[in-house]
C-alpha positions in Angstrom: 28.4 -117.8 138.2 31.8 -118.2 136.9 34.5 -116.2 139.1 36.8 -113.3 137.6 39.4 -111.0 138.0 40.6 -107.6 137.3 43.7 -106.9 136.0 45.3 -105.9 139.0 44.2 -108.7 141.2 45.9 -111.0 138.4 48.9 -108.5 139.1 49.4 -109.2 142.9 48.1 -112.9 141.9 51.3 -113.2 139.7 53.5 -111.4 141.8 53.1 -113.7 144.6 54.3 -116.9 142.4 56.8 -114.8 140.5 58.9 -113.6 144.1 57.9 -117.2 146.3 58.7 -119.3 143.1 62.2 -117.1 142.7 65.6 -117.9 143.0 68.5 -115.9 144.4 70.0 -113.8 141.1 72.6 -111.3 141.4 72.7 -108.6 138.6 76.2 -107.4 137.7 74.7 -104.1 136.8 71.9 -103.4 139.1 72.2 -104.3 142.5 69.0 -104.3 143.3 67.4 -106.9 141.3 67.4 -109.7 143.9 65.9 -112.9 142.1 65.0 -114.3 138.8 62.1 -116.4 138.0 62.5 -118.6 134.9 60.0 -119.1 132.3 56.9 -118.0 130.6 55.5 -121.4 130.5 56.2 -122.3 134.3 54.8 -118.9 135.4 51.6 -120.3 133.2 51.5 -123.6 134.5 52.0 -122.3 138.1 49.0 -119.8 137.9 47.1 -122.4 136.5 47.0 -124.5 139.8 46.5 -121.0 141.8 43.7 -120.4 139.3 42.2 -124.4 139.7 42.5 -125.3 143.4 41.0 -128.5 142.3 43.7 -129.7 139.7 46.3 -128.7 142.4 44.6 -130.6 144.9 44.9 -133.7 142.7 48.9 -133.0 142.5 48.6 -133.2 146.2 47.2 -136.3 146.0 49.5 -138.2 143.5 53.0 -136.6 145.5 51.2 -138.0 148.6 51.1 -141.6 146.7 54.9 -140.8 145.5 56.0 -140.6 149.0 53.6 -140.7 151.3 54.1 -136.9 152.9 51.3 -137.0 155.1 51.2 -133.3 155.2 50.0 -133.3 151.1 46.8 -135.3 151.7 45.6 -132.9 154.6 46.3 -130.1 152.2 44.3 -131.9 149.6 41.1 -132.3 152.3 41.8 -128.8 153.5 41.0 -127.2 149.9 37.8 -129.6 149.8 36.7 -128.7 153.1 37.2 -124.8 152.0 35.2 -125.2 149.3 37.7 -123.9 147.2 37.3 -125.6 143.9 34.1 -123.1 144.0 35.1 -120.3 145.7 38.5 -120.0 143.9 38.3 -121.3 140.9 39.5 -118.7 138.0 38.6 -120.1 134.3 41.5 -120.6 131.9 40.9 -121.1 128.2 42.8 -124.0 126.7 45.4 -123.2 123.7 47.8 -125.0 121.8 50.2 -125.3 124.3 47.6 -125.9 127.5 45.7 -123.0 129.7 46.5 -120.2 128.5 45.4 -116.6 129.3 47.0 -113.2 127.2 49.0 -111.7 130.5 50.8 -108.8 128.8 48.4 -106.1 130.1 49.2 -107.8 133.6 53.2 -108.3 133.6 52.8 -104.5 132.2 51.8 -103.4 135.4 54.4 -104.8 137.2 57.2 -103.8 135.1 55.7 -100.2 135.3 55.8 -100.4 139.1 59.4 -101.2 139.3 58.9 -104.4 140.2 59.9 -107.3 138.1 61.9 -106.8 134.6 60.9 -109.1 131.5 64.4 -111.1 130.3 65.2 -113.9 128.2 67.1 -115.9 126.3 68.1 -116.0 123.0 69.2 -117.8 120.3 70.1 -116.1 116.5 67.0 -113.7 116.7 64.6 -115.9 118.4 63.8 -116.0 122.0 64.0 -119.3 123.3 63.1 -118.5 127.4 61.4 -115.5 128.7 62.4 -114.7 132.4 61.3 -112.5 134.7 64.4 -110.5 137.1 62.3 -109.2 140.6 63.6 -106.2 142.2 64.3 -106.3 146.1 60.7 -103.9 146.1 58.8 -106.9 145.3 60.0 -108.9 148.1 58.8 -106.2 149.9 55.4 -105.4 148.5 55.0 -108.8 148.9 55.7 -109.3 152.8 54.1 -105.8 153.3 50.7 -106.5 151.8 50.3 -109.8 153.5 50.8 -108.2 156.9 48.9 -105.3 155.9 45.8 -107.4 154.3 45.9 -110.8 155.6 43.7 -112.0 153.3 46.4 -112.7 150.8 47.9 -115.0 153.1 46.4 -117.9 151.1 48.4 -116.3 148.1 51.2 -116.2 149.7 51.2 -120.1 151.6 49.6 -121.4 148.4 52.4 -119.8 145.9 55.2 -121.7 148.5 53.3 -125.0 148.4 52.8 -124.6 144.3 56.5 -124.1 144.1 57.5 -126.8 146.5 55.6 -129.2 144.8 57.1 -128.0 141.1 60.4 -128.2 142.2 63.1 -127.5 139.5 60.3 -128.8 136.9 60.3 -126.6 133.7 56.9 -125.0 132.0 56.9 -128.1 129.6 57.4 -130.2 132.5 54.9 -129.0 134.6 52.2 -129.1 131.7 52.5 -132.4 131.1 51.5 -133.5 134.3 48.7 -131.0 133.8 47.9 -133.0 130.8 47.3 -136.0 132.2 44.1 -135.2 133.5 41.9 -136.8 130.6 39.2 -133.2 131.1 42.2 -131.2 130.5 43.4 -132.8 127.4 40.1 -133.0 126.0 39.0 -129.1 126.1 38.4 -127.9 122.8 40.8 -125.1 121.6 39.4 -122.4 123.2 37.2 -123.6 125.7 37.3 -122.8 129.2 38.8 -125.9 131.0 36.9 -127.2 133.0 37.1 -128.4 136.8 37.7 -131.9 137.5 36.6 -131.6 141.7 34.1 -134.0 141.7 36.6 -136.7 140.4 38.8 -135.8 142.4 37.0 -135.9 145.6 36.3 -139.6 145.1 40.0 -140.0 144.3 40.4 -138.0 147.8 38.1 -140.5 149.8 39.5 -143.5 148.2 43.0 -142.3 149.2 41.7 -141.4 152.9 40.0 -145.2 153.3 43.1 -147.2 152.2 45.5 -144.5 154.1 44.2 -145.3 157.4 
């Protein structure tokens, strides 16, 4: 049975990588925007390894061969050993540009709780980057609902390991290495991308056998 969402579980979902994938921003103008996060594409690309605990676990894997972070391929057995490739796995159809899912509806929400504020940049009349200012409330809706329901806690540790792990890589950037993964690059437009766990797990073992 495939897993899904409403639209306000996508809303916290997003929220979560939007304020832990943030950087400090100060608004001349309103003091109480606190952070910006930068790019449509990145926020996509981000979600997309919340969404597929399976393709994230094979980032693990290759930053683990990169520089041997020991830390990375526990993380990577952990999400096996959680079954989550199963039991979090949230389709994403593949578009032009990579997984893709109409968010609008979702970002709506936040905006209309006072939480986040759609920005961008432009060039002539065409917007070039679309960013995302976060008012000091989501910070604290954020800390607040984890202590409140600590089932979000995975949200909120795997958000902070997503964004370690893209560093100060763009959407484009981050995509790519999502391309790389020959299932990913050969969805059909418009087909739900599909999971890649049982390659990965052998990768996983094989790592694990030459690592000790």
């Amino acid at each position: 049975m495939m897993n899904t969402t409403s639209v306000y579980q996508d809303a916290i979902r997003l929220l979560f990588i939007l304020v832990n994938a943030s950087e400090e921003f100060c608004d001349e103008f309103d003091s109480s925007i606190k952070g910006i996060f930068r790019g449509k594409a990145r926020l996509y690309a981000m979600d997309f390894w919340v969404r597929y605990p399976d393709y994230f676990a094979n980032e693990l894997l290759q930053k683990y061969l990169e520089i041997k972070k020991a830390r990375y391929l526990e993380i990577a057995e952990t999400i096996f050993e959680d079954k989550e490739p199963d039991l979090r796995n949230i389709p994403m159809i593949r578009y032009l540009f990579g997984a893709y899912e109409k968010l609008d509806n979702t970002l709506s929400i936040l905006v209309s709780k006072g939480l986040i504020k759609q920005s961008g940049q432009k060039s002539n009349t065409k917007i070039d980057q679309y960013d995302y200012l976060l008012f000091e409330k989501a910070f604290e809706v954020i800390r607040d609902a984890t202590k409140e329901f600590p089932i979000l806690k995975w949200y909120d540790e795997r958000t902070q390991l997503i964004s370690e792990i893209s560093g100060n890589k763009g959407g484009a950037a981050l995509k790519d290495r999502q391309y790389e993964q020959i299932v990913y690059a050969k969805t059909k437009l418009g087909g739900i991308i599909p999971s890649i766990k049982e390659e990965v797990h052998i990768e996983l073992n094989r790592i694990k056998s030459i690592s000790k």
